[in-house]
Steps between C-alpha positions, in 0.01 A plus 500: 500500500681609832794576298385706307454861581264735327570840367213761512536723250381878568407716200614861544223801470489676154714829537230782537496706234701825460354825623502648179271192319225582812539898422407429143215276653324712666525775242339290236226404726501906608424556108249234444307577825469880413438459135227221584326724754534814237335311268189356729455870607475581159315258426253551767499872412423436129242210562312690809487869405171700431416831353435755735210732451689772388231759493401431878808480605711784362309705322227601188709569270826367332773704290659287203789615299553389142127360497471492129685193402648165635485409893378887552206445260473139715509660839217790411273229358559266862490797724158662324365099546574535873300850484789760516442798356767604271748768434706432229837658356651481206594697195321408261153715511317252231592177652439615854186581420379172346649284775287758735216436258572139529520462870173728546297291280581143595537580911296802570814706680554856505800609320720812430776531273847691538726569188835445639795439257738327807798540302464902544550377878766771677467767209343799441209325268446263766366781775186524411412224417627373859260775634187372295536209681515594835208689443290223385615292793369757768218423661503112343480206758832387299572154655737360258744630286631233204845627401483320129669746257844347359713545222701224318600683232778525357497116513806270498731743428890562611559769694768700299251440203184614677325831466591722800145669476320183520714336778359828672154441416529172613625606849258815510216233472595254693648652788449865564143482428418189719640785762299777357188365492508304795590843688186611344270258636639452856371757651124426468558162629728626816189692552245257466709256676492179244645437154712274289824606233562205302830617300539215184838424451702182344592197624731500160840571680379257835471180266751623250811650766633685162304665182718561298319711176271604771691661740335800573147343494571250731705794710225709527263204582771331731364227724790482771912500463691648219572324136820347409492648174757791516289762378213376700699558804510875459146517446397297763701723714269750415151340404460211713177726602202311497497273751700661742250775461188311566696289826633825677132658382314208639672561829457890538138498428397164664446664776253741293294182405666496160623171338734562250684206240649418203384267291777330257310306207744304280433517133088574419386469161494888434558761235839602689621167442417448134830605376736280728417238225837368575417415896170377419660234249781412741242451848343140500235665697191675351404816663162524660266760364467805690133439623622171662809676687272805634263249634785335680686840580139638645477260763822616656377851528546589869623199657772327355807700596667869386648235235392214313456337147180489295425282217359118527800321292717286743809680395341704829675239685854638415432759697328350805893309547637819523608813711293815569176326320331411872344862487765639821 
């Protein structure tokens, strides 16, 4: 044994590794840690959140766009439950007055009626009209304003195929009058000091980045950055309205005591969307009906942000991962 002599062997320390494996590290765990926390504030949002008393709050009465049909026929049924009183537009004389019928009898509300085509919107034929209701909303306590009217006609369509006229209708409806008839209302609630503009739009191009078919729909009701579709990208260029509308609006009349939001629904079981039989077939999802997204979209009124995302479905969750959907 004394002749022998022992070697200790010493095992070298594992290389570290490279700079760039601990850069892609601590972006992955970056991505995880902001997408979990997105979704818990979602979640705790979604799970937590209770309808304000409107009425108290902003105001008697509520003005509804396109209140004859779909989530407009939803939202004047659900605001007249939460005792609004009721001033409803539209352009159809017969149906507005048997939703005003409708709403009277079942909830007790007051209601008064404005026959406003919206597509006439920035014409001659649209003046008076536009005056009519001004004059009904003096001297209202108007606290919220429900910008509902939309167009998705002509539907799934390309462009160089498309009717010029209706492309115009489209944008006449769904942008210039969300700007006429919110200018309209404003100026009560500046007054009074309270109110609420809730300006529907789409969360069509946010969970689907290109429409192509729809591109001037989902223009017009564009959630955030431009399409990739090339004709989308002109449009966007020039319609990506509504929710940059209702942010910078938000912030000029906060101070005013206003709220004002968009609310994006994805697809609601509504006459609008009855003839995209084609993206109906092709979504594994079934769209909620368009009492159970107001119901949902209600609760946000006033507190969830100048933008957010109604509807119940957890296809909501796309959105909640994504920029520009945190309300800033």
């Amino acid at each position: 044994m004394a002749g022998h002599v022992f070697m200790i062997r010493q095992e070298s320390a594992p290389p570290a590794p490279p700079w760039w494996f601990l850069s892609l590290v601590f972006l992955g765990a970056a991505y995880v840690a902001t997408v979990t926390l997105r979704l818990l504030a979602y979640l705790a949002f979604s799970l937590h959140r209770q309808p304000k008393d409107l009425r108290s709050r902003y105001g008697a009465w509520a003005v509804i766009t396109g209140p004859t049909s779909g989530m407009g026929r939803a939202m004047a049924l659900e605001l007249a439950r939460r005792g609004l009183n009721l001033v409803l537009v539209g352009r159809d004389p017969a149906n507005l007055e048997e939703i005003s019928n409708t709403v009277r009898s079942l909830h007790g509300v007051e209601t008064k009626t404005v026959v406003f085509d919206l597509s006439l919107v920035a014409t001659p034929h649209g003046d008076e009209p536009l005056r009519q209701l001004r004059e009904t909303v003096e001297g209202l306590d108007v606290g919220v304003l429900m910008n509902n009217a939309g167009v998705g006609e002509p539907a799934m369509a390309y462009l160089h195929e498309a009717d010029v006229e209706a492309w115009v209708r489209m944008m006449r409806v769904n942008l210039w009058a969300v700007t006429e008839v919110t200018a309209a209302v404003l100026p009560g609630m500046v007054e009074r000091g309270r109110g609420a503009v809730v300006n529907i739009g789409s969360a069509s191009s946010q969970a689907i980045p290109s429409f192509p078919l729809c591109t001037i729909y989902s223009a017009t009701k564009r959630h955030v950055h431009a399409t990739n579709t090339r004709v989308g990208i002109m449009a966007v260029r020039l319609y990506r309205y509504v929710a940059h509308f209702s942010r910078s609006l938000h912030l000029e009349y906060a101070s005013e005591g206003i709220h004002v939001q968009c609310q994006a629904p994805f697809f609601v079981a509504t006459r609008m969307v009855e003839n995209l039989a084609e993206a109906r077939r092709l979504s594994p999802f079934t769209p909620p009906g368009a009492e159970d997204d107001v119901v949902s979209a209600n609760q946000s009124v006033g507190g969830a942000g100048a933008v957010v995302t109604a509807g119940s479905s957890f296809l909501a969750l796309r959105l909640a991962f994504m920029n520009n959907n945190s309300g800033q």
